[in-house]
Rosetta silent file (secondary structure, phi, psi, omega in degrees, C-alpha in Angstrom):
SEQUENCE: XXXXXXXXXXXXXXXXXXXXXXXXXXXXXXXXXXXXXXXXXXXXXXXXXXXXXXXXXXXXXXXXXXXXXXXXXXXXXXXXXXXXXXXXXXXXXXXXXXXXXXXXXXXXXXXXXXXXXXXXXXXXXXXXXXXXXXXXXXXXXXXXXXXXXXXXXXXXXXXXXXXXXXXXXXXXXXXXXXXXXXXXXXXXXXXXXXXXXXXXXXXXXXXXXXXXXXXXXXXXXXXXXXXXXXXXXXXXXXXXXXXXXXXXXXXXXXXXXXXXXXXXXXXXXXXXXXXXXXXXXXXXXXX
SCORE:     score description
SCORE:     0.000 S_00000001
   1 L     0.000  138.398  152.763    0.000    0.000    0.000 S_00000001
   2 E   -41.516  133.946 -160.357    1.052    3.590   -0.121 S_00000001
   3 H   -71.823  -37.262  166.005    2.559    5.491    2.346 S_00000001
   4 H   -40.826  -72.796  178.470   -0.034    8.280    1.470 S_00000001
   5 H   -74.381   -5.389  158.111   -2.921    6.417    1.450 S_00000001
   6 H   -61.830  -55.230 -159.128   -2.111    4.888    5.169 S_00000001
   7 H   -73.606  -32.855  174.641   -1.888    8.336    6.255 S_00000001
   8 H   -57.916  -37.637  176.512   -5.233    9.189    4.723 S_00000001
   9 H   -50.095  -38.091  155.098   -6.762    6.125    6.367 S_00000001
  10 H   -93.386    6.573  137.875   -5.759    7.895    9.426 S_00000001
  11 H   -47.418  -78.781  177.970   -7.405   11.105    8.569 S_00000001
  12 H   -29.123  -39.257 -159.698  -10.201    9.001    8.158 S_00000001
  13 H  -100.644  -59.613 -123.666  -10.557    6.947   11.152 S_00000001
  14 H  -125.611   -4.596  164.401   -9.314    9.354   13.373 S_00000001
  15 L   -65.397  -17.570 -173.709  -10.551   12.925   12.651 S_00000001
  16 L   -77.079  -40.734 -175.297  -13.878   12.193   14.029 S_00000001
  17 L  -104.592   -9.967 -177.017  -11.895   12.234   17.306 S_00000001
  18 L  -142.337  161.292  165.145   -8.852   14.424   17.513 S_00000001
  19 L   -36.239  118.803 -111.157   -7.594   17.741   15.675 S_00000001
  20 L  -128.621   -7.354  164.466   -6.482   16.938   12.220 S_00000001
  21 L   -72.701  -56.313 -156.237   -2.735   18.930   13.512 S_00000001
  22 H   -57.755  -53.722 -160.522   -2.810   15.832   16.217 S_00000001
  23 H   -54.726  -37.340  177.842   -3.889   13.499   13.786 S_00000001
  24 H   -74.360  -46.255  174.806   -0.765   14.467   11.666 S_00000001
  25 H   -77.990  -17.063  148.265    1.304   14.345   14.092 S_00000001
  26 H   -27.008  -79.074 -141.204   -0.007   10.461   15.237 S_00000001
  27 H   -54.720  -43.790 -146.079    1.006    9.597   11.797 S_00000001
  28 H   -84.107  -35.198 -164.671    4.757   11.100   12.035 S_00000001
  29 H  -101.757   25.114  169.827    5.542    9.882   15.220 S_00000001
  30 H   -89.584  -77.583  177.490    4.275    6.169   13.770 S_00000001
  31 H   -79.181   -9.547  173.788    6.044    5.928   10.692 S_00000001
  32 L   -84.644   -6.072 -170.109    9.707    7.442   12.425 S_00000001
  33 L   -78.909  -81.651  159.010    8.940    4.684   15.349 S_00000001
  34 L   -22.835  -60.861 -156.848    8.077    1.747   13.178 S_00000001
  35 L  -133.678   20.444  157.918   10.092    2.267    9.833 S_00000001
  36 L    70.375   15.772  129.478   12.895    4.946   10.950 S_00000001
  37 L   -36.728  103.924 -159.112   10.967    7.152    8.575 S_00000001
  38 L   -78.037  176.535 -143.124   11.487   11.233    8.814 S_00000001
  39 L   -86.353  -71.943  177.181    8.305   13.635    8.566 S_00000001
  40 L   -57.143    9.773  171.113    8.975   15.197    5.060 S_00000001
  41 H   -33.270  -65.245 -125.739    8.970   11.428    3.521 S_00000001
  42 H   -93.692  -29.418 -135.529    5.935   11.821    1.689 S_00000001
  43 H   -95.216  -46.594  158.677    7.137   15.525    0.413 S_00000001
  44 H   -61.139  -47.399 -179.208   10.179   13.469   -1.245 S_00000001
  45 L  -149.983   94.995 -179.376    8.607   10.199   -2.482 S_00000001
  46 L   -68.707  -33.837 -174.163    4.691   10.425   -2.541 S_00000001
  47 L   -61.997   16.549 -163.104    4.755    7.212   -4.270 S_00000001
  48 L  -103.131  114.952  149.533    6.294    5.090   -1.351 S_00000001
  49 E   -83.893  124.633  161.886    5.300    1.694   -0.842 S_00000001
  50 L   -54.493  142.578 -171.467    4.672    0.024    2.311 S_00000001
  51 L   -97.458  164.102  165.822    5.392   -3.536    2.390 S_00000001
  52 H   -59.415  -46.347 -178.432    2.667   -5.723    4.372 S_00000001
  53 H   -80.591  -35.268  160.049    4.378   -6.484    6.893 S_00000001
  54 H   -45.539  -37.129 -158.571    5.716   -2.710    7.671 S_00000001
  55 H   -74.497  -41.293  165.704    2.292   -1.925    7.223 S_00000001
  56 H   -14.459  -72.764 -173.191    1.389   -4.015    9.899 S_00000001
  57 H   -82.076  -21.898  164.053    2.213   -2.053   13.318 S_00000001
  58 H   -69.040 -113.959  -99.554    0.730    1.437   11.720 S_00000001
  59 H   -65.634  -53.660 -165.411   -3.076   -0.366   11.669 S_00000001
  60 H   -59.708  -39.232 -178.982   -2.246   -1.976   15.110 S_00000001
  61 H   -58.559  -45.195 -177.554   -1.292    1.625   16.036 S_00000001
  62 H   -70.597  -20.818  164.638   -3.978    3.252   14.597 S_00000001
  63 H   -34.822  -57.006 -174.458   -6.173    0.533   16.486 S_00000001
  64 H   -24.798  -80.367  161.942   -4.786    1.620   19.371 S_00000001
  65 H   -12.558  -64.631 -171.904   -5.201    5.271   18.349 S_00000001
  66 H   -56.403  -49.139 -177.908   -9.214    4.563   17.460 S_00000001
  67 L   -78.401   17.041 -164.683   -9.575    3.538   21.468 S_00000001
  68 L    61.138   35.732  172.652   -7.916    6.700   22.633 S_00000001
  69 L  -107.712  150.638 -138.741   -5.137    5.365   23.956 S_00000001
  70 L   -57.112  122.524  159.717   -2.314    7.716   24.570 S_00000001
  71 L   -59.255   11.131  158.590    0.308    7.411   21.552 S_00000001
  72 L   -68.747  -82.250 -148.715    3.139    7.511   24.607 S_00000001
  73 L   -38.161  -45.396 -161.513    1.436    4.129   25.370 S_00000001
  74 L   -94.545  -10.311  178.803    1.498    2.830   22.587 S_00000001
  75 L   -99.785  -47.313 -179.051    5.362    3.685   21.422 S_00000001
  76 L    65.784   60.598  152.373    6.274    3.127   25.508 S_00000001
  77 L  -155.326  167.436 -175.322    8.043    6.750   25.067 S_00000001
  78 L  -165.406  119.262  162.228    8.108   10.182   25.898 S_00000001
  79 E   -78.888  141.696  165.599    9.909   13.084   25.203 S_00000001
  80 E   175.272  147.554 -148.788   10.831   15.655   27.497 S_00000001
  81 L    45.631   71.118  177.109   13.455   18.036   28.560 S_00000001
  82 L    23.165   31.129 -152.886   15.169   16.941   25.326 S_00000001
  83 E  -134.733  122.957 -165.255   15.440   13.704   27.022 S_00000001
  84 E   -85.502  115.505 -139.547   13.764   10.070   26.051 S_00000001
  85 L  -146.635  100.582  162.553   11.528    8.486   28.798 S_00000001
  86 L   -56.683  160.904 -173.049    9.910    5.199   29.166 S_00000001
  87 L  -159.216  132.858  168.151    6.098    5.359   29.820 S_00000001
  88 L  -144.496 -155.867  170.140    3.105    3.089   30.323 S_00000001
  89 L   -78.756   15.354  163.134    0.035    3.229   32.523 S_00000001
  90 L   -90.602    2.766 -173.774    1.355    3.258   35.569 S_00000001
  91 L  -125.549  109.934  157.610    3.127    6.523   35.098 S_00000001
  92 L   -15.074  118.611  161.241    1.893   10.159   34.081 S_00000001
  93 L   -52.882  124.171 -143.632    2.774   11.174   30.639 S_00000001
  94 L   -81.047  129.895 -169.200    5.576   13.736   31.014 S_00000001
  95 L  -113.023  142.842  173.509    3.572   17.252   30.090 S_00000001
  96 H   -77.183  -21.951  162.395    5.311   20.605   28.426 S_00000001
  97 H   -44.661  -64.115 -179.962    4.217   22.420   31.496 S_00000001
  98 H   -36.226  -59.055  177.707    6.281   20.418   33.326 S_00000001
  99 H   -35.794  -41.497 -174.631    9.236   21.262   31.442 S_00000001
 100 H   -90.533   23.004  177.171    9.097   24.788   32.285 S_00000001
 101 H  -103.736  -19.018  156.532    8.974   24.242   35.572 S_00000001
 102 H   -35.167  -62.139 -159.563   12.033   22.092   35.300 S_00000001
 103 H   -74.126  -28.558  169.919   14.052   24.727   33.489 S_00000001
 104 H   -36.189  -44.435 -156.823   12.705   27.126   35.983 S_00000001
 105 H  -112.839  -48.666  178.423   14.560   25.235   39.200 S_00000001
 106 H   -51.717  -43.755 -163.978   17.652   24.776   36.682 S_00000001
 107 H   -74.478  -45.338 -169.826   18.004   28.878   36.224 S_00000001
 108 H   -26.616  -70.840 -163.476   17.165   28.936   39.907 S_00000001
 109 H   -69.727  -51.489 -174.223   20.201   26.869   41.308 S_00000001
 110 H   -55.418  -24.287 -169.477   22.621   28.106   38.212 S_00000001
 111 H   -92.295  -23.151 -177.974   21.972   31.872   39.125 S_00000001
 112 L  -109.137 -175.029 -160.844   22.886   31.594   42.707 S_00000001
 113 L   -58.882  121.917 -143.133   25.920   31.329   44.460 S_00000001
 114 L   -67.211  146.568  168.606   28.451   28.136   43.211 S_00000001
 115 L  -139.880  120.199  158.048   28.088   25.385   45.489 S_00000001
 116 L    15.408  -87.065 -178.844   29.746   22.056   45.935 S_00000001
 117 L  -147.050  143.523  154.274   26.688   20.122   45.674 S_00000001
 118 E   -89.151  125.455  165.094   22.809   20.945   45.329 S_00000001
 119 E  -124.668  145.223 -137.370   20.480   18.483   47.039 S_00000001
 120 E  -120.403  128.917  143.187   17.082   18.298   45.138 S_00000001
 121 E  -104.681   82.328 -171.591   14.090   16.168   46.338 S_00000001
 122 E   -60.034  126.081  165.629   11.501   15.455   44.046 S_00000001
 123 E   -76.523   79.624 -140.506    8.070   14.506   45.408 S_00000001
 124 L    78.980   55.143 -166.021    6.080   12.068   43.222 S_00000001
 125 L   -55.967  -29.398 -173.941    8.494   11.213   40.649 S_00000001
 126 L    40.918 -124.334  177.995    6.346    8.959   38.542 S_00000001
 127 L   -54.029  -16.016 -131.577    8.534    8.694   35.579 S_00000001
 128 L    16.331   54.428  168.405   11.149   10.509   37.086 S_00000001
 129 H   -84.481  -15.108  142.482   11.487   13.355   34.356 S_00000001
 130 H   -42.091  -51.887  179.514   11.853   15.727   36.913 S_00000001
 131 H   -98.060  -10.560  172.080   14.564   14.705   38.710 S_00000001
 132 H  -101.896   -7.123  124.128   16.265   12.933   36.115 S_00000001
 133 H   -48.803  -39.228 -172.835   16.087   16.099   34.210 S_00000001
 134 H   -83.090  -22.047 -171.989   17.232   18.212   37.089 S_00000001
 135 H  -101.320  -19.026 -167.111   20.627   15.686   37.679 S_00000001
 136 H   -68.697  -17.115 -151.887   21.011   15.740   33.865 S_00000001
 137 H  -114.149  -30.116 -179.160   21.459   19.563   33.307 S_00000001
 138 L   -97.823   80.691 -166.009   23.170   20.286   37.057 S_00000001
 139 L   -82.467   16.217  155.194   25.751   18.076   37.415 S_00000001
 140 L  -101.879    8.977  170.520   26.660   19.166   40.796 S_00000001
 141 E  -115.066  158.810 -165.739   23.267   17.934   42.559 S_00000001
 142 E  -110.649  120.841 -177.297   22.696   15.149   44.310 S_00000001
 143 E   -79.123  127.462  170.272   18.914   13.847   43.447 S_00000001
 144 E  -113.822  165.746 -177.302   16.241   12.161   45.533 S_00000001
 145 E  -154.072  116.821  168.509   13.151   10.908   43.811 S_00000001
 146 E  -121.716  166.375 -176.750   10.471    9.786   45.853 S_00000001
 147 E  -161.264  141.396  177.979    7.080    7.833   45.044 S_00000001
 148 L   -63.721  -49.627 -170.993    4.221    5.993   46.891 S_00000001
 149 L  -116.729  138.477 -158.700    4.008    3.377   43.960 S_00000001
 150 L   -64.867  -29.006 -169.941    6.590    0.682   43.253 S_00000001
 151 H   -60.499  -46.270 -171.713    5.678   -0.005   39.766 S_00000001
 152 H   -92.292    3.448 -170.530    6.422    3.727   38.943 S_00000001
 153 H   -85.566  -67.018  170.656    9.659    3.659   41.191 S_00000001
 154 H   -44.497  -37.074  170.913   10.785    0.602   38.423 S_00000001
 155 H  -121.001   18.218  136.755   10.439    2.576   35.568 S_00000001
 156 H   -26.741  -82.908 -150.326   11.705    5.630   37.416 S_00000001
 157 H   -75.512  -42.816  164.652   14.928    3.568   37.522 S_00000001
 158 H   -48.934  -87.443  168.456   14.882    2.195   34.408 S_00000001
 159 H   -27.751  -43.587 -136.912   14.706    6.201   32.881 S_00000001
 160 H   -95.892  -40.087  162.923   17.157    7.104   35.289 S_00000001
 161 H   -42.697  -53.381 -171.163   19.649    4.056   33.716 S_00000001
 162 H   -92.781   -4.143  164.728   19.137    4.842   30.105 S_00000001
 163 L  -103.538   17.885  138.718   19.744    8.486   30.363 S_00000001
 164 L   101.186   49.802  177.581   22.993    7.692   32.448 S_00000001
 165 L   -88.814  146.145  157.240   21.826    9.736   35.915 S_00000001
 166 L   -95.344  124.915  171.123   22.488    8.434   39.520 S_00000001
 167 L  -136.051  173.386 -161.240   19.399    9.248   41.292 S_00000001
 168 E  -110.292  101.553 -179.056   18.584    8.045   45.062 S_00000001
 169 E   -97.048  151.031 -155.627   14.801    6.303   44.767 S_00000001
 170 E  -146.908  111.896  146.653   12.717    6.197   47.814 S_00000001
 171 E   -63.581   77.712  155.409    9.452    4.174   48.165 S_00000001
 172 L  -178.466 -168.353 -149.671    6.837    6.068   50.191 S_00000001
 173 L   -85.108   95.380  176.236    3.712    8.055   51.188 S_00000001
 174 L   -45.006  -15.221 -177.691    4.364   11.925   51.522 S_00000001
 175 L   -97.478  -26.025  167.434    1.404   11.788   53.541 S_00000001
 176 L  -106.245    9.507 -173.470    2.344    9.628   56.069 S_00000001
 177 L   -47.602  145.682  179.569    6.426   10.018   55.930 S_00000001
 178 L  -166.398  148.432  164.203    8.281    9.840   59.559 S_00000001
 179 L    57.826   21.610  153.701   11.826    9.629   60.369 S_00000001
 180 L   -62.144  103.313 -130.603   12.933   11.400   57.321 S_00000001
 181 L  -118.279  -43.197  179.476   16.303   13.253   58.279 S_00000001
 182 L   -49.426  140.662  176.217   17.872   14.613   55.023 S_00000001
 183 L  -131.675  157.189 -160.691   17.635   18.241   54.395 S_00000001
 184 E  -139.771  173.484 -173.922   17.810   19.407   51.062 S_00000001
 185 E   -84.727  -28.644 -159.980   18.644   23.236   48.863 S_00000001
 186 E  -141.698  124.398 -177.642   15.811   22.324   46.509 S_00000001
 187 E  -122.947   97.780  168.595   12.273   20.529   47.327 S_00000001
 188 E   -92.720  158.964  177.709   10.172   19.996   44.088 S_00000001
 189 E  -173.996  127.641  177.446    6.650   18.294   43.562 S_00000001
 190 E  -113.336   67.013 -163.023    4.408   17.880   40.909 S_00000001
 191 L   -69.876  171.323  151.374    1.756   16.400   43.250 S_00000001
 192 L   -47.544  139.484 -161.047   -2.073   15.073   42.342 S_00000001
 193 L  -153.243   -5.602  163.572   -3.579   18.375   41.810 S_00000001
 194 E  -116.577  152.075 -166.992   -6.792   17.333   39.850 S_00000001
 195 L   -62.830  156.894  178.034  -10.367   17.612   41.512 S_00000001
 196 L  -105.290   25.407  146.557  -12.711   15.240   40.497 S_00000001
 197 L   -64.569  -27.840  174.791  -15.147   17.931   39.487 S_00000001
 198 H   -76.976  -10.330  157.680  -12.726   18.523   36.777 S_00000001
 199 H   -23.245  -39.810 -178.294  -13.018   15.173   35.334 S_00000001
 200 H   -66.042  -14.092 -147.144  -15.395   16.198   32.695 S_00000001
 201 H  -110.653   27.722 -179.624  -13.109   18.836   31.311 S_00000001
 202 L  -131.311  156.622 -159.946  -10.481   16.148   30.595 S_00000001
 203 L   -83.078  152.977  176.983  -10.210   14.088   27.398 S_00000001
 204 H   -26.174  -54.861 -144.823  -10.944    9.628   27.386 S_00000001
 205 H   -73.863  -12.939  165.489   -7.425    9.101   26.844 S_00000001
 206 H   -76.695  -53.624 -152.592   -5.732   10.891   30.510 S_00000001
 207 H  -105.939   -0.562  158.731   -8.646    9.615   32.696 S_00000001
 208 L   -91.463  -16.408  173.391   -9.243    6.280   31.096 S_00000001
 209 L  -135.591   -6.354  164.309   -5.562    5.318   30.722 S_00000001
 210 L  -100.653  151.830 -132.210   -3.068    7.502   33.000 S_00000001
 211 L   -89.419   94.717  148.301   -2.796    6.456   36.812 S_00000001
 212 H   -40.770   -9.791  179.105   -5.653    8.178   38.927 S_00000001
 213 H   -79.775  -16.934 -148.712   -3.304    7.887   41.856 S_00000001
 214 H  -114.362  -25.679  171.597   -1.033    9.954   40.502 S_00000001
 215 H   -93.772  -40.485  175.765   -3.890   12.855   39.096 S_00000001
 216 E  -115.395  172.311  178.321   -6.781   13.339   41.427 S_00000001
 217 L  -103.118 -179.548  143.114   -7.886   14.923   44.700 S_00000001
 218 L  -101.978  129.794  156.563  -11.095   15.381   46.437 S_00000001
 219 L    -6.507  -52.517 -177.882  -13.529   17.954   45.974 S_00000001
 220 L   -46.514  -80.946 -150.091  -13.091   18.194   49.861 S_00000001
 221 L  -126.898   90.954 -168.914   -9.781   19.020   50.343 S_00000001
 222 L   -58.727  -57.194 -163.961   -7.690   19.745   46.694 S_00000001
 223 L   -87.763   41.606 -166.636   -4.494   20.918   48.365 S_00000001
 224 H   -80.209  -10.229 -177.272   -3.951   17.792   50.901 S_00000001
 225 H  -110.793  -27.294  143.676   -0.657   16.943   49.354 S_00000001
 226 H    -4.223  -81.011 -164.160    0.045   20.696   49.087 S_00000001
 227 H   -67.506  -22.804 -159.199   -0.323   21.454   52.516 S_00000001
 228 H   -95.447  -37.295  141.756    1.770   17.970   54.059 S_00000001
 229 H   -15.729  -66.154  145.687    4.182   19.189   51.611 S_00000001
 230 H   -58.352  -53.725 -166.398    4.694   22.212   52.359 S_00000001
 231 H   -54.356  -41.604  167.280    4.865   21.334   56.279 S_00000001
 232 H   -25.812  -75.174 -176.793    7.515   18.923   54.992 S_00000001
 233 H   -83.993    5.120  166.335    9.652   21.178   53.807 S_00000001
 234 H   -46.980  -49.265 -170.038    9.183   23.454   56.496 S_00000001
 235 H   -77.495  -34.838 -159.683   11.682   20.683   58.349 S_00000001
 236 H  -119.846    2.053  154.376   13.521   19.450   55.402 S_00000001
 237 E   -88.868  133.077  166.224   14.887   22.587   53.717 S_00000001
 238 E   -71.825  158.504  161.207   17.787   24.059   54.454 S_00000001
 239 E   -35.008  122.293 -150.514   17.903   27.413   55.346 S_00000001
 240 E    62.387    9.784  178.718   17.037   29.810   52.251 S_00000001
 241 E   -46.007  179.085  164.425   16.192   26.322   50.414 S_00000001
 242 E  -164.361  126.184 -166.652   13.373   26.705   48.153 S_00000001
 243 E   -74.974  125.115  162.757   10.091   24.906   47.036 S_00000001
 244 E  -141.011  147.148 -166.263    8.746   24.499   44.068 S_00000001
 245 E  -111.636  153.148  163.522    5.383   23.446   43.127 S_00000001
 246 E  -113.973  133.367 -170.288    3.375   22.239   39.483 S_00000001
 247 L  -136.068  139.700  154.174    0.005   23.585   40.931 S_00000001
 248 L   -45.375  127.548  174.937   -3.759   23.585   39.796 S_00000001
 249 H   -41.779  -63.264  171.428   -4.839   26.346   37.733 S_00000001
 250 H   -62.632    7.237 -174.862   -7.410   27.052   39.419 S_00000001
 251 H  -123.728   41.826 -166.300   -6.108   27.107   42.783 S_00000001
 252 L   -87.872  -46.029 -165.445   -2.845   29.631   42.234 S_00000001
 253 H   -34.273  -61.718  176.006   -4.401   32.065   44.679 S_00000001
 254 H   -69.755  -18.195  169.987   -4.772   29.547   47.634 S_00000001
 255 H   -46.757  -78.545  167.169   -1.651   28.338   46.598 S_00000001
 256 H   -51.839  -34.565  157.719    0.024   31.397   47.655 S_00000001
 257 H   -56.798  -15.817 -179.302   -1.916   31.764   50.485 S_00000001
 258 H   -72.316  -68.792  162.812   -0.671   28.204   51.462 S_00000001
 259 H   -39.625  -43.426 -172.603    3.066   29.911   51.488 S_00000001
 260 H   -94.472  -11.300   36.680    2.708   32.605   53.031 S_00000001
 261 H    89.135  -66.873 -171.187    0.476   30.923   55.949 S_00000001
 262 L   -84.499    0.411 -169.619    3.999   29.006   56.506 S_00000001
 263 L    75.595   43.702  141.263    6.401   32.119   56.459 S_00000001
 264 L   -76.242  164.948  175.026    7.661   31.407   53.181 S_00000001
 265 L   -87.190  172.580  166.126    9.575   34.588   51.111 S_00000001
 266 L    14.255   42.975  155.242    9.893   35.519   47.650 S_00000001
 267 L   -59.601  144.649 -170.038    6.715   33.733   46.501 S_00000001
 268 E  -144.689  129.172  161.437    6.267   33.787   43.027 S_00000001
 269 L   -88.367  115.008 -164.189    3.197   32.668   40.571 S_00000001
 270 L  -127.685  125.737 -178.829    4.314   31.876   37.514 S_00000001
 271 E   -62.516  165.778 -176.292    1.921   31.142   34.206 S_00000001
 272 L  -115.512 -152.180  179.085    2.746   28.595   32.181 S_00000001
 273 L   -62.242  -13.735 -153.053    2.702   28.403   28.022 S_00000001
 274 L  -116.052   20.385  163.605   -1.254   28.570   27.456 S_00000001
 275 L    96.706   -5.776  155.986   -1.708   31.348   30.087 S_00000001
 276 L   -87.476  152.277  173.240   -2.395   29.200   33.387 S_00000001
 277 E   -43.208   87.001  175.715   -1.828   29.669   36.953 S_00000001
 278 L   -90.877  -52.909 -154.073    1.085   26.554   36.730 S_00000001
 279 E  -104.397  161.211 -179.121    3.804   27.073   38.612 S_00000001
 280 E   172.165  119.419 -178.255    4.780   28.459   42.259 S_00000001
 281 E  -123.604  142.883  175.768    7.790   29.054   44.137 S_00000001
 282 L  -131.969  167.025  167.410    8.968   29.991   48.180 S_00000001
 283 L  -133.231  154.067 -176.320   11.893   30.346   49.730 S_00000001
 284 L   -67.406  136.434  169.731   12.715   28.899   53.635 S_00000001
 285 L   -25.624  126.688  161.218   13.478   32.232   56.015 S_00000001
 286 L   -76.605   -4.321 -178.096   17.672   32.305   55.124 S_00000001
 287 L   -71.447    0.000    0.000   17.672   33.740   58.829 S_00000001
């Protein structure tokens, strides 16, 4: 078959459900997984025949594709921070938000005063593209990555191996944590942060196939890993340390009131690419 007419077949099938930009972009990141094929292919040789059996994992993809499930999932990658990432369901797909809150804690620590070693704890590592971003770009800090579930702690570890990082992985519950000792310059966390009023306003393929453990609250109480969080690093920051949060949009306000509540400084709310309340940084009293 033609390379052409596969991609129309995905037009077809799959326009009814996503953005016909998305749809395009399905296709691209399909034929470079599957046949090492670049983007401008068709632009060069419209006339390019698929063999049957090449053709073979594009339909099973677009199968896939047809049930919503996440094209990370189905490629078991993710880009981010210019950096390659295993991914399944057990993990959160790695987000471009995220990123700038990455590079954000990178300018941080590079802008201030040289130190020996930076020690960074990430809170809910999931994949660990936070922190194994954060050891990749500073190579003076020494990384913790912690997570409630073991599954995403494995391919945590896995990421942290194939981009060549040493990070320190830690199995457990931020909500119940005792007899934690370590103090650290830099405490990050990209916690659950969505309500589950907001369910509706999110598409099949996040809430039918990424890890509810790892995405919602309750209605009740939205900031609960916020606030245990915060109290956390009340204890576990060094002096002038600093916090950084990936926060609900809707909640930047209370956010900040959640900091300053604890005596943190130099809070800052920071939007992210589309214009939301993302981001959110304190620093511990340096007194």
């Amino acid at each position: 078959m033609l390379l052409k007419e596969i991609k129309n077949i995905y037009h077809l099938e799959l326009d009814p459900l996503f953005p016909k930009e998305e749809v395009d972009s399905f296709f691209y990141l399909v034929i470079d997984h599957y046949l090492g094929l670049e983007r401008f292919i068709l632009a060069m040789q419209p006339n390019l025949v698929v063999s049957k059996e090449n053709e073979d994992p594009l339909f099973f993809a677009l199968s896939q594709l047809k049930q919503e499930r996440p094209i990370q999932h189905i490629l078991g990658k993710a880009h981010f921070c210019e950096l390659e990432f295993r991914v399944d369901e057990n993990v959160l797909i790695p987000r471009p938000e995220t990123e700038e809150l990455v590079y954000w804690i990178i300018n941080e620590v590079q802008k201030g005063a040289p130190r020996e070693e930076v020690k960074i704890l990430d809170i809910g590592t999931g994949s660990g593209c936070i922190a194994i971003s954060l050891a990749k770009n500073l190579p003076n800090a020494k990384v913790y990555a912690l997570d409630i579930s073991k599954k995403a702690l494995q391919i945590a570890g896995e990421n942290a191996m194939d981009n060549g990082v040493d990070i320190v992985f830690l199995e457990a519950d931020i909500l119940s944590l005792e007899g934690f000792k370590d103090k650290f310059d830099v405490i990050v966390s990209n916690p659950p942060y969505v309500r589950e009023l907001e369910k509706l306003e999110m598409k099949n393929n996040v809430v039918e196939h990424e890890p509810g453990l790892a995405l919602f609250v309750s209605d009740g109480d939205p900031l609960i890993f916020y606030k245990k969080i915060t109290r956390f690093a009340l204890s576990h920051l060094k002096k002038g340390g600093v916090l950084f949060f990936e926060i609900n949009q809707y909640l930047g306000e209370e956010m900040k009131q959640l900091l300053e509540a604890e005596n943190f400084s130099e809070i800052e709310l920071r939007k992210d690419m589309f214009g939301n309340d993302r981001m959110l940084k304190g620093q511990l009293d340096p007194k």
